[in-house]
N, C-alpha and C positions, 0 to 999 in steps of 0.2 A: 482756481482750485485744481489739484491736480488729481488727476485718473482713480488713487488711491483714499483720496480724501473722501471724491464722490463716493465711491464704492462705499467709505465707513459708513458716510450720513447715510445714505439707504438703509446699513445692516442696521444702524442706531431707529430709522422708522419704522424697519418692518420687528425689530425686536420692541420697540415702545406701542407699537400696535399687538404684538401678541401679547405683551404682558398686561393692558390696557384692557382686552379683550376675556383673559383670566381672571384678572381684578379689576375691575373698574373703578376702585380707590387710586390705579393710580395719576390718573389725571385728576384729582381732585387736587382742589389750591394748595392746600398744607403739605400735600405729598411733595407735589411740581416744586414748590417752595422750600421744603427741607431736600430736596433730590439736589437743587440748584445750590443750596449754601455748600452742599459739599461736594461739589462739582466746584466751586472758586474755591474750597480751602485745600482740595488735593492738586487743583489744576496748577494752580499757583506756583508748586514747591514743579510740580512735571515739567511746566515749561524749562527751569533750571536743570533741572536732570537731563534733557533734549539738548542742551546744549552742550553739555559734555559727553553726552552719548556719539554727535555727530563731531565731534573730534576723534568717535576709536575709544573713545573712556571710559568710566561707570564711576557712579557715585554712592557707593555702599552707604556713608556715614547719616546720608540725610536725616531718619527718625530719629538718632541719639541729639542729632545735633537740634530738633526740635524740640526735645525733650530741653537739654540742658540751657538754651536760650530760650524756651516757656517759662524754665524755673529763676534763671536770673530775670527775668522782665517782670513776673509779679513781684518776684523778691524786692525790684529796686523799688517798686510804684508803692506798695503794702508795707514792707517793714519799713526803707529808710525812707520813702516819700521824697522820692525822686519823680520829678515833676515827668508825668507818662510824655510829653517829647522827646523830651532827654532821653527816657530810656529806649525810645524807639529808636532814637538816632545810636545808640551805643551799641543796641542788640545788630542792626545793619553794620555797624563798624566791628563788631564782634563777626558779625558773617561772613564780612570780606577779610578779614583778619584769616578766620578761617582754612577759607577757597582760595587766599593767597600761599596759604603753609602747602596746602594739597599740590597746588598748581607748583612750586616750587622744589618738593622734595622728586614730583614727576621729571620735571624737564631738566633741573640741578643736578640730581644726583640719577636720576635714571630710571628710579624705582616704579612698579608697576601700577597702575592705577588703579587695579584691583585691592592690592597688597593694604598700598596707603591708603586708601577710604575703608578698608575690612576694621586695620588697625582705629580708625579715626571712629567706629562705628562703638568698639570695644573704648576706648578713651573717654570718651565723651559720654556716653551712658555714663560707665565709672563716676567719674569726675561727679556728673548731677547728682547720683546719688551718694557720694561720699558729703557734696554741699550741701542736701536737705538731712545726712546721720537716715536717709531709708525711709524717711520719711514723706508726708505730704504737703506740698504748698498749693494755696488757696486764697481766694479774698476774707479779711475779716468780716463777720455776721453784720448788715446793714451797711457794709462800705460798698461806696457807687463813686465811677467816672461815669457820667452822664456822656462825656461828647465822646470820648474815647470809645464808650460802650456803643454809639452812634453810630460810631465808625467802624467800626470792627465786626459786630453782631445787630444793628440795624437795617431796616427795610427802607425803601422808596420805593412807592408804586407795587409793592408787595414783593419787589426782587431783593433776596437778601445784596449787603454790601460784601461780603466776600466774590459774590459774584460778576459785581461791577468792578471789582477790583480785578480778578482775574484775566475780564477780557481787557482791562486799562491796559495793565501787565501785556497782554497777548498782542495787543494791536504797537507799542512800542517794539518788542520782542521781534514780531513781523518784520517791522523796516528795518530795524537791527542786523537780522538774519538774510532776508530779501529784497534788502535795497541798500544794502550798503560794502564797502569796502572789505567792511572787517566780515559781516558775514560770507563773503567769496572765498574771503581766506579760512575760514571756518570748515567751508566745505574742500577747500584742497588738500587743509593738512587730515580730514579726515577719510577722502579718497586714498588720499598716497601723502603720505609726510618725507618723506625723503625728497620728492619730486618736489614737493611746495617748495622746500627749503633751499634747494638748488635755484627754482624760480624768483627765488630774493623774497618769500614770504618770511617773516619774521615766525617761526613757528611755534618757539617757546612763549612769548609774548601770546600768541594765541592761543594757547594749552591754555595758560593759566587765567587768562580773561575769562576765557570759558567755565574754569572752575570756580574762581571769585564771583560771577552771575549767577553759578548755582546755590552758592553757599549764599548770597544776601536775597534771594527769592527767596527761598528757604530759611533766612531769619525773618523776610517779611510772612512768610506760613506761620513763622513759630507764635507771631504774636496774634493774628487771628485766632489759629487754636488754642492760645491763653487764656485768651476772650470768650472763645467758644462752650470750653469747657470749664473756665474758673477754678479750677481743680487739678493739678499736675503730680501725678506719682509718677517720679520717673525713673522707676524698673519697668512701666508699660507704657509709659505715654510716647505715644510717636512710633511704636514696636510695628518693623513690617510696612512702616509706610515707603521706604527705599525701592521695596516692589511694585507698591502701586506706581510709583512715580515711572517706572522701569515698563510696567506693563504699557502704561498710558501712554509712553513715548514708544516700544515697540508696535502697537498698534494704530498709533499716527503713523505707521510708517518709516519709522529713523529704526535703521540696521544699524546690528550691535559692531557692523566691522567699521561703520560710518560713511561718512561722507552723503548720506539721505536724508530727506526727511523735511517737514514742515512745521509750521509753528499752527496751523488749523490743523493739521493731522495728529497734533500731540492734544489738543484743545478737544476735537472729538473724541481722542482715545480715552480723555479722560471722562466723557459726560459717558460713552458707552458701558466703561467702566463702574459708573455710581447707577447707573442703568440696570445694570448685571445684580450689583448689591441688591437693588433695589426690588428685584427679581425674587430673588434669594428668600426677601423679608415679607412679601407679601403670598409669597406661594408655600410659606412657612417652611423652610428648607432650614435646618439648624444651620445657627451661626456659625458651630465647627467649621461645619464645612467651607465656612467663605474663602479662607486660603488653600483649599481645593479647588474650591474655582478660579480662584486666582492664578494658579498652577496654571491649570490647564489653560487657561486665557494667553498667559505668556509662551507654552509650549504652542499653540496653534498658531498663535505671531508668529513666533520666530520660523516655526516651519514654513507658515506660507510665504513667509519675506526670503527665505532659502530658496523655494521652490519658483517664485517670481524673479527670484536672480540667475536663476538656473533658466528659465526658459529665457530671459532676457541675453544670456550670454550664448545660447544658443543659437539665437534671434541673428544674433551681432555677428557672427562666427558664419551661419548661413551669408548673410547680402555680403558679408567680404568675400567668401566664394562666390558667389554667384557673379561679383564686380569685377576681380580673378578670369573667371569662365569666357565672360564678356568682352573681356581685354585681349585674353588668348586668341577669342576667335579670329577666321580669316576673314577680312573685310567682302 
């Protein structure tokens, strides 16, 4: 665990101890328990935004694109009875579909990463709602998947499954990232991309890996919160989640210029996060305000991630003089 990680899990104990100590609802089962399911159905889609963040990138489109792959996955399961594997495997192949077009038109044509997920966010909302005519998709009255519902929005041991799911996801993710080949090169083209690519890293191959794993993490969000919510209007569904995913991965740690960051640092950023919510809800703070706080969550990130780069580089800049100084002297 590194310096930065520890540091969140403590701010996440002494903030779950102060709010604990305000309310005392909230260590109660139910709370811990709805706190945790959406701790796995935000954490989920964050790990994928962490990973195109530590390339130098951003993923604006994520909530449209949960939206419009919530509404085709009941579509297929409810109206045409499309057997819920199949559609799960289609919404995944729909997500890397996706985070292939993103990753492609970046590293093909040049375009900003910004630009194209802004544009993707604006698309793909459209689109869902042009496909429901504005309107709402839902399960019909007494219709049930039993195992799928299991799966998706059931307990074991009182833990919801989004949450077992999330750390599945996190502990794969991990080795991905921190023990393997490709995540090395993850971190090089996000340090310096020109340097990688001189270094014989395949760079665009890695851009776009990175954005195809966001996009099909983020088809597997879209069907939990399918599930979750049974219910998808999509002019709001999914609205704003781009941020959380963004805040959670800046406060794990992963700098917006890249080349940082952890897959337990995005994983806490996110339980902090539904922490804060949760904060919010029981100290009766209007819901307005939740993307005020969200705000400010991301502006104290980034500043302190500024300010610990700033003293880092000063850190680095001192021992080289001082190695300099050392050198010069007369023996």
């Amino acid at each position: 665990m590194q310096k930065k990680d520890f540091g969140l899990l403590v701010l996440i104990v002494v903030v779950g101890a102060i709010v604990a100590f305000i309310n005392p609802r909230f260590l109660s089962p139910v709370n811990l328990a709805n706190t945790a399911n959406l701790v796995g159905l935000f954490g989920i889609f964050a790990i994928g935004q962490a990973f195109v963040i530590i390339t130098g990138g951003i993923e604006l489109s994520v909530g449209s694109v949960i939206a419009l792959l919530g509404v085709l996955f009941v579509d297929l399961i409810v109206t045409y009875g499309v057997p819920w594997p199949m559609a799960i495997g289609l919404m995944l192949a729909l997500g890397a579909v996706i985070g292939l077009a993103h990753g492609l038109l970046i590293t093909r044509l040049d375009m900003q990463p910004f630009i194209v997920t802004l544009c993707g966010l604006l698309i793909y909302r459209g689109v869902a709602r042009f496909y429901t005519a504005d309107g709402t998709v839902g399960f019909v009255f007494g219709q049930t998947f039993p195992t799928l519902e299991w799966l998706t929005t059931g307990r074991s041991f009182g833990v919801p499954h989004s949450f077992f799911a999330m750390l599945v996801i996190a502990a794969v993710m991990w080795v991905v990232l921190h023990r393997s080949v490709f995540g090395r090169y993850l971190y090089a083209v996000g340090r310096n991309e020109e340097a990688a690519r001189y270094a014989g890293v395949p760079t665009a191959r890695v851009i776009v890996s990175a954005y195809v794993i966001c996009a099909v993490l983020t088809a597997v969000a879209a069907i939990f919160f399918a599930m979750y919510t049974r219910s998808i209007s999509p002019s709001s569904h999914g609205n704003f989640y781009e941020l959380y995913a963004i805040a959670a991965a800046v406060l794990g740690g992963f700098s917006l210029r890249g080349g940082e960051g952890s897959i337990i640092g995005v994983v806490l950023g996110a339980v902090l996060l539904q922490v804060l919510q949760n904060l919010v809800n029981l100290l009766g703070i209007p819901s307005s305000l939740n993307f005020a706080v969200m705000g400010s969550v991301i502006l104290i990130g980034v500043l302190a991630d500024q300010q610990f780069d700033r003293y880092r580089r000063r850190r680095a800049a001192s021992v080289v003089q001082e190695a300099g100084a050392e050198a010069k002297a007369p023996a």
